[in-house]
Backbone as CSV, one residue per row, in Angstrom:
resi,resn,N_x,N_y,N_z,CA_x,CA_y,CA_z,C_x,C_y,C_z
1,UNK,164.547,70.905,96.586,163.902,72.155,96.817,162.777,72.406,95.799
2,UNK,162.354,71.701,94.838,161.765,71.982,93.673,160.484,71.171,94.124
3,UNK,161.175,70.116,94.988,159.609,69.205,95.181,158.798,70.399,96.246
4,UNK,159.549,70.700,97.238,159.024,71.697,97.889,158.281,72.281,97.908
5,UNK,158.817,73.408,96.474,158.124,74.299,95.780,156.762,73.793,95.396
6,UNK,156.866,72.864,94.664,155.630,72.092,93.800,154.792,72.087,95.197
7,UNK,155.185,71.491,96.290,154.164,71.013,97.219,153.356,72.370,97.874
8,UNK,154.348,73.545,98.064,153.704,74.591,98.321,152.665,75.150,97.910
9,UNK,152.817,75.026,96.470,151.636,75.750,95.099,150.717,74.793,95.913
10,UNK,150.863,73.357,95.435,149.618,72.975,95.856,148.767,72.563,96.703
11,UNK,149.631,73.436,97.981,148.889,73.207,99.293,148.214,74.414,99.465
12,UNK,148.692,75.716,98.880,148.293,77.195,98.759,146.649,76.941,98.294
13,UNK,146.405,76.602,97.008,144.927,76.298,96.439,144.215,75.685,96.972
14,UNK,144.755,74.707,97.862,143.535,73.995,99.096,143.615,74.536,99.948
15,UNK,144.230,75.318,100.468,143.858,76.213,101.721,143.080,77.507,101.049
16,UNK,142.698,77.685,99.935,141.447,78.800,99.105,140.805,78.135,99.067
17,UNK,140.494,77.254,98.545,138.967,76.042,98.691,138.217,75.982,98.980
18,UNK,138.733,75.827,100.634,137.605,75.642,101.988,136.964,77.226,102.261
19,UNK,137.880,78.120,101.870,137.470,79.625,101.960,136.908,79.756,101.305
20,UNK,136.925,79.832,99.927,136.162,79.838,98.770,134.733,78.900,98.751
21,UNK,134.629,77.873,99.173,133.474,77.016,99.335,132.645,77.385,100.537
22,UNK,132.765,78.216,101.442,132.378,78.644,103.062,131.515,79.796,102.329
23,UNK,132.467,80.955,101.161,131.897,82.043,101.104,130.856,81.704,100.495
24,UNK,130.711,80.902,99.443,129.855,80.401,98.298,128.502,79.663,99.346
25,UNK,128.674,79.012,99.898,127.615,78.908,100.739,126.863,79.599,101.696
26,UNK,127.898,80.697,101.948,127.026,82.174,103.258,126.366,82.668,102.272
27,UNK,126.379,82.682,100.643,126.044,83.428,99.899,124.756,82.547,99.321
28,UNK,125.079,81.912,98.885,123.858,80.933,98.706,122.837,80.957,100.085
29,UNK,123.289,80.511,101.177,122.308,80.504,102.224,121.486,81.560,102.584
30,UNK,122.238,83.060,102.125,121.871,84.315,102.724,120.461,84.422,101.285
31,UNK,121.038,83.984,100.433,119.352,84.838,99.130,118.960,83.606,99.260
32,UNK,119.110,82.230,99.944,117.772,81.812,99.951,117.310,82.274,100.821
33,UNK,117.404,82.394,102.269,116.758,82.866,103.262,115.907,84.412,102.707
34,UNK,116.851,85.348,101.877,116.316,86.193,101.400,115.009,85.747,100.688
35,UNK,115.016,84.912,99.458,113.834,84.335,99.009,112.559,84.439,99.602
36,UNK,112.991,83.211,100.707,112.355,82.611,101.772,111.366,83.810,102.396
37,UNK,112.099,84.409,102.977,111.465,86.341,103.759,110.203,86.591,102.829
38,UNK,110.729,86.961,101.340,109.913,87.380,101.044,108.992,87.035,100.573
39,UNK,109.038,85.821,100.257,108.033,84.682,99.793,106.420,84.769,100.979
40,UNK,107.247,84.772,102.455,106.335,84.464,103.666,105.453,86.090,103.635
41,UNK,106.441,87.512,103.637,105.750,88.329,103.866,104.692,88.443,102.739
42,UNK,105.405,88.319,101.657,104.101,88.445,100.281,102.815,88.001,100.936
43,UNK,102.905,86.717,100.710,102.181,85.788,101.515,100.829,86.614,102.557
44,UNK,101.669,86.466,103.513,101.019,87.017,104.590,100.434,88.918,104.326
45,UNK,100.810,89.604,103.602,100.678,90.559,102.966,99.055,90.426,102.089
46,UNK,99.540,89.746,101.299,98.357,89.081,100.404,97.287,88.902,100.934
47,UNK,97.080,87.920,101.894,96.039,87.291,103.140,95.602,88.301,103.753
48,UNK,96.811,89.154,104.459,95.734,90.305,105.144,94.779,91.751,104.550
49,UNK,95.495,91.080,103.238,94.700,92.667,102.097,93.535,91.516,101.803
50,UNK,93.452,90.691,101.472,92.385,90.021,101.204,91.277,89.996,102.147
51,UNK,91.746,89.367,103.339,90.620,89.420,104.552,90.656,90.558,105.192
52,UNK,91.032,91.689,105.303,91.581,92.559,106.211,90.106,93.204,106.131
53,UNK,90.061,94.637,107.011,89.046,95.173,107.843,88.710,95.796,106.296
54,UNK,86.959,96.042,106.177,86.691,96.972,105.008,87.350,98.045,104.860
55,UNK,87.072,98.596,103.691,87.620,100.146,103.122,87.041,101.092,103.839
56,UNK,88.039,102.159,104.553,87.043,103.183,105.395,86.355,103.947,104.121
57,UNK,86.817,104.061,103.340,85.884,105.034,101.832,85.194,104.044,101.382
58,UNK,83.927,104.486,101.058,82.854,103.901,100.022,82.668,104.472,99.824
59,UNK,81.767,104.385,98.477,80.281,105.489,97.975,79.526,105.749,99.205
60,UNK,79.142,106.818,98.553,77.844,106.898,99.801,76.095,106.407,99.985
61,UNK,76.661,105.955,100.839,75.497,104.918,101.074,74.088,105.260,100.880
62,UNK,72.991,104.345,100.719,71.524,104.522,101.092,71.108,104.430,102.373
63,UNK,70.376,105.677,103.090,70.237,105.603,104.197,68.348,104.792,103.964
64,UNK,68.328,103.611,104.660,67.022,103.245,105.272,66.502,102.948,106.830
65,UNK,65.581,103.894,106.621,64.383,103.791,108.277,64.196,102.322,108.136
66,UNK,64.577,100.998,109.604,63.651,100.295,109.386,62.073,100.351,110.454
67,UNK,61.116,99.551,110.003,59.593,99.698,110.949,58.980,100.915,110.558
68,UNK,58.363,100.693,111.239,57.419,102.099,110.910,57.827,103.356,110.838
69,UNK,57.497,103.853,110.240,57.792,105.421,109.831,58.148,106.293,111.280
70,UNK,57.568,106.461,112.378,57.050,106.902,112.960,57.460,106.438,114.453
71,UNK,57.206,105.433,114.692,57.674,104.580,115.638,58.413,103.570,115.809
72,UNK,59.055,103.589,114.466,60.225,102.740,114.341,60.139,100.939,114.540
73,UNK,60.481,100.340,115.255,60.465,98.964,115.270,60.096,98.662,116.980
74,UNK,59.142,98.047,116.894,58.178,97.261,118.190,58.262,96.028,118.530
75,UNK,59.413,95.419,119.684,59.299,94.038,119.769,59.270,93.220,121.308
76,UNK,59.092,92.247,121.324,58.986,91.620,122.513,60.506,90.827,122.168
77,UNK,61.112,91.156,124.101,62.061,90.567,123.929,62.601,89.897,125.116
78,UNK,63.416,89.015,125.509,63.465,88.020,126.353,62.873,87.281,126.468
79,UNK,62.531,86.323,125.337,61.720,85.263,125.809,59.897,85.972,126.130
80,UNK,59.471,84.807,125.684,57.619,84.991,125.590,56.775,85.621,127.412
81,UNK,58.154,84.823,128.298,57.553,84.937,129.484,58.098,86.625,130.047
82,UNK,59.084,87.257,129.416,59.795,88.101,129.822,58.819,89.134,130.383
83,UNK,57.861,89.476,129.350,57.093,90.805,129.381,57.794,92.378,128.869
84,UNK,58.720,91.994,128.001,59.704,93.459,127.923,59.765,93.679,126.764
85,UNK,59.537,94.859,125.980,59.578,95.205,124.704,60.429,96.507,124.390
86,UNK,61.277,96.031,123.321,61.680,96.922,122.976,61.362,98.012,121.513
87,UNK,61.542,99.158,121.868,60.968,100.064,120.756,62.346,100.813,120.700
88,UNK,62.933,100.655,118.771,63.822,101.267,118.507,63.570,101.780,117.172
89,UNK,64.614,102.834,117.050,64.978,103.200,115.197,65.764,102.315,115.335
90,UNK,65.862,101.843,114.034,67.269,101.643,113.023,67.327,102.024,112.096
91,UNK,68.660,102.896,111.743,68.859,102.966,110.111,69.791,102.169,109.785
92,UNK,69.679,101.366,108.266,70.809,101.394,107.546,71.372,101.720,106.719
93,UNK,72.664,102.013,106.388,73.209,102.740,105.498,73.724,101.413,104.427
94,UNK,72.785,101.233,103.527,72.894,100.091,102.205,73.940,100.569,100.942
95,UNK,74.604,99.446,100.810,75.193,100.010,99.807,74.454,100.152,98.290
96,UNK,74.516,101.265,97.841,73.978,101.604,96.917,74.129,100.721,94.945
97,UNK,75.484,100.407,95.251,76.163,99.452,94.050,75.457,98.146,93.912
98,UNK,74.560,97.657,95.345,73.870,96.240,94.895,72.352,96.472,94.652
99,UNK,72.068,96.463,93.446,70.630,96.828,92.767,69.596,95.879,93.041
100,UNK,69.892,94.487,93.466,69.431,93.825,94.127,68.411,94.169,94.978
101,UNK,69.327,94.810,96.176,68.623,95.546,97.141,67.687,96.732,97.122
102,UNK,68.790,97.266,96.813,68.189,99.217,96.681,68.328,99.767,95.347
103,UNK,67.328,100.119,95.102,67.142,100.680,93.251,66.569,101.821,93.459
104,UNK,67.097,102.954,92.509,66.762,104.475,92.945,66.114,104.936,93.787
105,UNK,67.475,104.428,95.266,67.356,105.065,96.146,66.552,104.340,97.896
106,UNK,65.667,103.576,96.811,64.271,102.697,97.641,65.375,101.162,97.309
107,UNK,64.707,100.311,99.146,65.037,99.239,99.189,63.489,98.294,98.672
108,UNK,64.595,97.041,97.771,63.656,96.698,96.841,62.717,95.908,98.013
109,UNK,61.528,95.244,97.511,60.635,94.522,98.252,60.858,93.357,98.756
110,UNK,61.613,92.468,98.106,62.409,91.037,98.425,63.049,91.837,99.297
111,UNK,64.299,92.683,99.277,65.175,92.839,100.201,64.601,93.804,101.886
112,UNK,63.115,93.893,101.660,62.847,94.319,102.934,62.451,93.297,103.841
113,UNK,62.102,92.803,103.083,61.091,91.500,104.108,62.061,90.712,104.607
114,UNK,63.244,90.687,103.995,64.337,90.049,104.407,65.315,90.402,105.853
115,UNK,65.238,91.400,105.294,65.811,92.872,106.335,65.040,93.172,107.911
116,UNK,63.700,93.077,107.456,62.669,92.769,108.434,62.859,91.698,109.237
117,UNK,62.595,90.444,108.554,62.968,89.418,108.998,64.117,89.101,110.380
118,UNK,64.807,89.123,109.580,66.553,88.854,109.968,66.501,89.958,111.307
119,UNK,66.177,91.396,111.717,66.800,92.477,111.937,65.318,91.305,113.552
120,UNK,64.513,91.339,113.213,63.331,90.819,114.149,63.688,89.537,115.102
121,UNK,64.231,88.820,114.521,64.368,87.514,114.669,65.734,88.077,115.672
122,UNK,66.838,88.617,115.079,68.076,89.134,115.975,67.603,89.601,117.332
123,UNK,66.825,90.864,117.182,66.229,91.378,118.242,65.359,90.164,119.196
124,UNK,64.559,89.233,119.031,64.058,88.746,119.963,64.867,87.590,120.411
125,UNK,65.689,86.951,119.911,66.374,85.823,120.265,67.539,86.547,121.033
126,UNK,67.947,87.821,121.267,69.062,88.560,121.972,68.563,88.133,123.704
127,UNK,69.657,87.838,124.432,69.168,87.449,125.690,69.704,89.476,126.221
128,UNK,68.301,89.132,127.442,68.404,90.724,128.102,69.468,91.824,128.354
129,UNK,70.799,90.928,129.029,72.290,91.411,129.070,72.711,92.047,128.108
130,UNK,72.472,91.313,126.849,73.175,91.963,125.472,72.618,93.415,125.199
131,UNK,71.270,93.781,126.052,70.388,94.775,125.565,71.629,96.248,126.535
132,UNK,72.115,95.838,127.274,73.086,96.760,127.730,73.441,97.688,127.077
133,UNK,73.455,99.337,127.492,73.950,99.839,126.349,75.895,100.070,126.028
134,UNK,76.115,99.539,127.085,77.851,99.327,126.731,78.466,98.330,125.545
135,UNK,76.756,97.628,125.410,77.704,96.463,124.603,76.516,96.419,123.209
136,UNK,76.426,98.018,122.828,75.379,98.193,121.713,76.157,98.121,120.549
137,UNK,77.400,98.377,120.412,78.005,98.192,119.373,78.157,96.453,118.984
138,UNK,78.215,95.889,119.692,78.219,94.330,119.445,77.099,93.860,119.160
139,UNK,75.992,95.031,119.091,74.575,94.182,118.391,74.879,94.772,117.214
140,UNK,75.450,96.260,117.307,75.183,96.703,115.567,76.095,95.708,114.757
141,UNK,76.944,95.157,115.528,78.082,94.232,114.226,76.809,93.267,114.229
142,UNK,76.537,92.573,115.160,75.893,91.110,114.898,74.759,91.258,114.076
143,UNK,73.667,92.841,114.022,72.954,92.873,112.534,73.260,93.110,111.315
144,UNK,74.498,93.891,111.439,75.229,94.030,110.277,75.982,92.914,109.868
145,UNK,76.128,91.760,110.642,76.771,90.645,109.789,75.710,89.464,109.324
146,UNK,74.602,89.518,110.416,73.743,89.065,109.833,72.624,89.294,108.547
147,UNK,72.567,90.746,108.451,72.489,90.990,107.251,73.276,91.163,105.900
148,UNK,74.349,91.244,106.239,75.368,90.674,105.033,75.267,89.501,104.610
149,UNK,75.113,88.656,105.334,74.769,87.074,105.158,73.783,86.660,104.143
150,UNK,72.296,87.347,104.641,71.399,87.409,103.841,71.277,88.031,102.622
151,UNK,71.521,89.014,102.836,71.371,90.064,101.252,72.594,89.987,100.349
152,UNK,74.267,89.641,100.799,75.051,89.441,99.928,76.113,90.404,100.869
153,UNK,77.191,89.358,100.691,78.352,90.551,101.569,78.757,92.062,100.850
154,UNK,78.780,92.645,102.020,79.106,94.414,101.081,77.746,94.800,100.953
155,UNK,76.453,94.354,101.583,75.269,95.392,100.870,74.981,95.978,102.061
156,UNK,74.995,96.045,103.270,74.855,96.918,104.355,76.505,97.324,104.808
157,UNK,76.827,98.911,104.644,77.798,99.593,105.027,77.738,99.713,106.732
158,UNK,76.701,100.422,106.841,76.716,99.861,108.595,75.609,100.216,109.407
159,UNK,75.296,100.030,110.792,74.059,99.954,111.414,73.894,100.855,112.464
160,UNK,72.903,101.801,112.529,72.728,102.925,113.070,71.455,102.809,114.026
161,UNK,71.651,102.935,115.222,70.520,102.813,116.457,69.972,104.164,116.931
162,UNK,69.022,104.854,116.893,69.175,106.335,116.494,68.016,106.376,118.083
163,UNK,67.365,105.603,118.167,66.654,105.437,119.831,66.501,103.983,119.795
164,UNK,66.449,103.752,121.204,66.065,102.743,122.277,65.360,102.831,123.810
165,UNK,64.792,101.969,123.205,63.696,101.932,124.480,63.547,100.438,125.130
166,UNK,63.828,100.117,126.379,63.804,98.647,126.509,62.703,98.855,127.821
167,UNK,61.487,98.359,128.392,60.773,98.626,129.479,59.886,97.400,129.357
């Protein structure tokens, strides 16, 4: 009866073992996976604050007329054979923090001709369709990204079409 006994004890501690070794691993498995979670959201957290959509707050911007004072900007568009010109305002609202550009208040001289440039070249290479006015917001991104390009990202806040004329 004694061997018995003995055999009991030590069949009791291996039947805790496998219990004991099961829990130790749900537990281990559960904070790595925990780890794991948060490792990915950081992650992905990180990435989308980094690339994510601009800050709706800025300073407040520099507003610039581009073209003429008066009559704003004069161009031929569709192609040489088209015969169609368009006459618009644009303003942009520059950010004021890149001195580069805009220095008390006035956009500097490098950064007009540039602005000119770029804003001209957009306008005549636009095929006629795009001139739609449903799909005017997809020109103001495409000058506003094209002028970010040029002048330095962050120096145009955003692009304002104030008339249009396409005939």
């Amino acid at each position: 009866m004694a061997d018995e006994e003995k055999e009991a004890e030590v069949e009791e501690p291996k039947k805790k073992s496998p219990i004991v070794m099961i829990a130790v691993i749900v537990v281990v498995g559960l904070l790595a996976a925990g780890g794991i979670a948060f490792f990915v959201a950081k992650t992905l957290l990180d990435n989308a604050a980094a690339s994510g959509p601009e800050p709706k707050y800025h300073d407040p911007g520099v507003f610039v007329k581009l073209g003429d004072v008066k009559e704003g900007i004069l161009v031929n568009v569709g192609g040489q054979r088209s015969g169609k010109f368009l006459k618009t305002n644009i303003i942009l609202e520059m950010n004021p923090g890149k001195k580069d550009n805009v220095a008390e208040g006035k956009l500097n001289p490098v950064a007009e001709v540039k602005i000119n440039d770029t804003v001209l070249q957009i306008l005549r290479s636009t095929k006629m369709e795009e001139f739609d006015a449903t799909k005017q917001d997809e020109l103001k991104k495409k000058l506003k990204d094209h002028l970010n390009e040029v002048l330095g990202e962050g120096s145009v806040y955003d692009v304002y079409i104030t008339s249009f004329l396409l005939q």
